[in-house]
N, C-alpha and C positions, 0 to 999 in steps of 0.2 A: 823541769820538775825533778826531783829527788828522786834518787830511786829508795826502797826501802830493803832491809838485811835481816835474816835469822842467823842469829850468832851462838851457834850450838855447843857446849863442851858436854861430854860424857864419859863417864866411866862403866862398861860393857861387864855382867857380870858373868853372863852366859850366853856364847859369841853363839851356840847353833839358837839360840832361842831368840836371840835378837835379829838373826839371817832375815823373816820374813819382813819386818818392820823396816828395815832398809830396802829391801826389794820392791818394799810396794811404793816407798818416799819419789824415784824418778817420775813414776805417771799424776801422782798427786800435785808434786812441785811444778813440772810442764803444766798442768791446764791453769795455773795461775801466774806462767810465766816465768817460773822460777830455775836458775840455774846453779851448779855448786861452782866458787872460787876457790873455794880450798874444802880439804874434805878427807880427810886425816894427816899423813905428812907429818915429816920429821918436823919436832918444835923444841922451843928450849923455853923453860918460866923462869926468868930471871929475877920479878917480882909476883908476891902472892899467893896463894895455888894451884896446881892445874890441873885438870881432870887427864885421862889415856888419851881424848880422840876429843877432835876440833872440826868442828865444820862452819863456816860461811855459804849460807846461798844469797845472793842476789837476786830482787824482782824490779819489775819497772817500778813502783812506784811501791810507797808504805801500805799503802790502802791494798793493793793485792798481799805485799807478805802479811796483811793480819787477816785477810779474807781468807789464803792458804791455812793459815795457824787453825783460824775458827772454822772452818770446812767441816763437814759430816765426816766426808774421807781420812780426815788427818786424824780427828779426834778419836773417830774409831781407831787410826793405827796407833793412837798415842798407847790405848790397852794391852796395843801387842806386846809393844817395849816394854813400860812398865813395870813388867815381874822380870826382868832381863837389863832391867841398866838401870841406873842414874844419873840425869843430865838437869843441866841450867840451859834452856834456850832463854833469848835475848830479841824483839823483835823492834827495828831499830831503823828510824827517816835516817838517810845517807845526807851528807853534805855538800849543799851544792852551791856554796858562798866560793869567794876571792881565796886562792892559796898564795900561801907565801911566795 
């Protein structure tokens, strides 16, 4: 089965005010099985544009990262951030066909 991804870009407007909304993201993303691959880190946008700060979390399957996204817990921390960033998440079935 696929696993499923939240593909986060954000631009941080006010880092103390954003502090709580990431703090509280670890225990929300664990009870749906969710872990970060990447999660800010040096980048370079060679096409397009790119926001300050990138995150990847992986879950087992699609159907927990959108149960994660739609959560009571998430949505309320979505409020936190909010007045504190601007971001595009992206919540996205992983590929589990033949690679090259």
């Amino acid at each position: 089965m696929a696993k499923g991804y939240w593909i986060g870009r954000v631009d941080v407007h006010d880092d103390e005010g954003y502090k709580p909304y990431a703090a509280a993201n670890p225990a929300i993303f664990r009870k749906y099985g969710g872990r970060f691959l990447v999660r800010g880190g040096t980048f370079e946008c060679p096409e397009g544009q790119a926001r300050s700060r990138n995150v990847v979390i992986e879950f087992p399957d699609y159907a927990s990262a959108l149960a994660c996204y739609n959560s009571p817990e998430y949505q309320a921390n979505i409020k936190v951030r909010q007045p504190h960033a601007t971001g595009d998440i992206v919540v996205i079935e992983g590929y589990d066909g033949p690679q090259p």
